[in-house]
C-alpha positions, 0 to 999 in steps of 0.5 A, a space after each residue: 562417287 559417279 564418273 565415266 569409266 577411265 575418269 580416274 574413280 578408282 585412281 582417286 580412292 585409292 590416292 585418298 586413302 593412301 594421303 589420309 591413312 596416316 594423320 598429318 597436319 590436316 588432323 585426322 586419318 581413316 581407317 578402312 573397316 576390314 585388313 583386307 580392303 586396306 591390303 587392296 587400296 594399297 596394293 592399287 596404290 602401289 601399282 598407281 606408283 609403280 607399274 606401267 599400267 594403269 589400275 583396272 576400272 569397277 567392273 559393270 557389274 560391282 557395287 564398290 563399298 568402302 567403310 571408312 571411320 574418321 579417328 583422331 590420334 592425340 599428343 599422347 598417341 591415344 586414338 579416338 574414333 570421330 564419325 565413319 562414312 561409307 564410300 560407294 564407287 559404280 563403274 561408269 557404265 551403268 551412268 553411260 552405257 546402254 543396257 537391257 531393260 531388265 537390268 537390275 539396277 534396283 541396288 544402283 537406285 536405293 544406294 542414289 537415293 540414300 546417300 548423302 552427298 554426290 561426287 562427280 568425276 569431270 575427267 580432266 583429259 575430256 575437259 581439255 579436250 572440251 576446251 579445246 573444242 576438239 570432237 572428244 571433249 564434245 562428245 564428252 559434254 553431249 553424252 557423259 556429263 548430260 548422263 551425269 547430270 540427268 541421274 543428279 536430277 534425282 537428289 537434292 543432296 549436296 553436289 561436288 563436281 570433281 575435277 581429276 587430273 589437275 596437274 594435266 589442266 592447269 598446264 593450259 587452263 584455270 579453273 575459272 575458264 573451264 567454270 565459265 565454258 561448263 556454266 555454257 552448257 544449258 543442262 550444266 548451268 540450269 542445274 546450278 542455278 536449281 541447286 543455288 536457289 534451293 540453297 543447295 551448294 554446288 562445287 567444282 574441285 580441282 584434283 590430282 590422285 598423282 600430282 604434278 610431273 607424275 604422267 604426262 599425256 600421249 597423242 593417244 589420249 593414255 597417260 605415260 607415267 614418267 617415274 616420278 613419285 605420286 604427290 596428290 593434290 586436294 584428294 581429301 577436299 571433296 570428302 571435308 566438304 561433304 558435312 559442312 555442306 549437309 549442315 546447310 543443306 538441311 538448315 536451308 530445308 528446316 527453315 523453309 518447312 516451318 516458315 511454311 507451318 507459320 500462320 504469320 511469316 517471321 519478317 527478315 530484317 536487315 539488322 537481325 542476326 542469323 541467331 536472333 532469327 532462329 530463335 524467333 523461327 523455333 521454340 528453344 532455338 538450338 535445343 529444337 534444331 537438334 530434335 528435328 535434324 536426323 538422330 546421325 547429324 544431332 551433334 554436341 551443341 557447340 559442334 552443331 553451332 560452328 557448323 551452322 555458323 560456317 554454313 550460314 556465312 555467306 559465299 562472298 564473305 567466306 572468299 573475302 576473309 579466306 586468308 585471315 580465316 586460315 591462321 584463325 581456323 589453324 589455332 582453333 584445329 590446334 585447340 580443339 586436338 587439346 581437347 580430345 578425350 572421346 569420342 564427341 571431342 574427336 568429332 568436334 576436332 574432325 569438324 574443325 579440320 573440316 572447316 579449315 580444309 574448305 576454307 583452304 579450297 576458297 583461298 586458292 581457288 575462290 571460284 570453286 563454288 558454283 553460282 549463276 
């Protein structure tokens, strides 16, 4: 997780926890991996909740690591755990602040290139201001979202760009306005447009750790809380989108590799099915894909098969069919919790909610995955 300081990082993690601690219709729930951190998460929530003031943000000089384990309680309150997942959180400064050459950042470097995906924090208070063109929402886009973008120049993972404090934006603006004035913005668009034609999804997800009527905006720029009780807003969407889209990440990567390895290029034609083509690209089909993916993502084949047919569905048709999707994905999450025994089938029912959340984000919000 990358953002500015004051973006809301420590905000969001702690409203994520706090929506995701308990299982509820989404299917799932986390665990943090010590009683200590959960003691911290909740106890910044609370004072989210309760105090006048605001959470301090991660020192310059602290590396936020959470583990998280993905865990599924069934009808008979058995509980199984489906995958875990670490969370790193850097204070801003280090993506924006100046800094002596010998700074050591040789820590920040190894956990970039290692990590599987990317969120970014856009401040939705900096994007108003953006839109608004006043000189703060300028200085936001020419300074922090530049240094943003120049330190993602150096992945080829997955990129969730995060809107915070929705409840503040959509007062005044959709996001299909703010895309098109960010798609303005030379770095922003040619970014974009590399990570479309890699085959690389690129999203803009609206968020809210508080939800609406919770804080409300001074001249000074502060947010004044109004004592209203938190309701967040999609703070689990950023984390379902990150599997769904490493599987087509990595798919995209395979096919290139042994299309390059082919003496004679397979031809794509227009009446062949994605699977048909697979089987003709790699020996065994399925069987060879599961060799050549990393030990960690080598799934139960029928896990492995939705997650690849979901990420090979075109963007178009995943918005065209978004809300007869919805029920469809309802019933099989609700099939699939039937079937948890285990662990491979708590991660089989993890993928399915998943599945159903992002799809739930192309439904109300069809432009949140970016295209040029």
């Amino acid at each position: 997780m990358l953002g500015p300081s004051g973006s809301g990082k420590t905000v969001f993690l702690s409203s994520l926890y706090k929506k995701l601690s308990t299982q509820s219709e989404l299917g799932f729930f986390l665990q943090v991996d010590t009683g200590e951190k959960r003691k911290r998460l909740n106890n910044i929530y609370t004072q989210v909740a309760a105090d006048e003031k605001w959470p301090a943000g991660t020192k310059y000089s602290e590396v936020s690591e959470w583990t998280f384990t993905c865990r599924v309680q069934t009808s008979d309150l058995s509980i199984y755990d489906g995958c875990s997942f670490t969370y790193l959180d850097y204070a801003g400064g280090r993506i924006t602040d100046e800094a002596e050459e010998e700074d050591a950042s040789s820590e920040f470097d190894d956990k970039f290139k290692a990590a599987d995906a990317l969120l970014i924090l856009l401040d939705g208070q900096k994007i108003c201001a953006l839109m608004r063109k006043e000189k703060i929402g300028k200085v936001w886009a020419l300074n922090n979202l530049r240094n943003m973008i120049d330190v993602m120049q150096g992945s080829r993972k997955p990129v969730h760009f995060v809107i915070s404090k929705w409840d503040i934006v959509e007062q005044n603006y959709t996001l299909e306005q703010i895309r098109d004035r960010l798609l303005e913005i030379d770095e922003f668009k040619n970014l974009v447009k590399l990570r479309n034609q890699a085959g690389s999804p690129v999203r803009l997800i609206p968020v809210s750790a508080v939800g609406k009527g919770f804080a409300i905006p001074k001249p000074d720029g502060s947010m004044e809380k109004t004592g209203e009780l938190p309701k967040p807003f999609q703070v689990e969407v950023p984390l379902a989108c990150i599997l769904p889209d490493m599987i087509q990440v990595m798919m995209k990567e395979l096919i290139r590799k042994r299309q390059s390895e082919l003496e004679t290029p397979i031809e794509i034609k227009p009446n062949i099915g994605f699977w048909e083509f697979l089987g003709q690209l790699f020996a065994n089909g399925l069987k060879t894909v599961q060799e050549l993916l990393p030990r960690k993502y080598r799934f139960a084949d029928e896990t492995l098969e939705s997650l690849i047919k979901w990420a090979e569905t075109p963007a178009q048709q995943k918005i065209d069919f978004a809300e007869r999707r919805t029920e469809e994905l309802r019933r099989e999450q609700a099939e699939s919790l039937k079937k948890v025994e285990d662990e491979e089938t708590a991660l089989a029912h993890a993928i399915h909610c998943f599945v159903s959340i992002q799809n739930q984000l192309v439904y109300r919000f069809p432009e949140s995955e970016l295209r040029v």
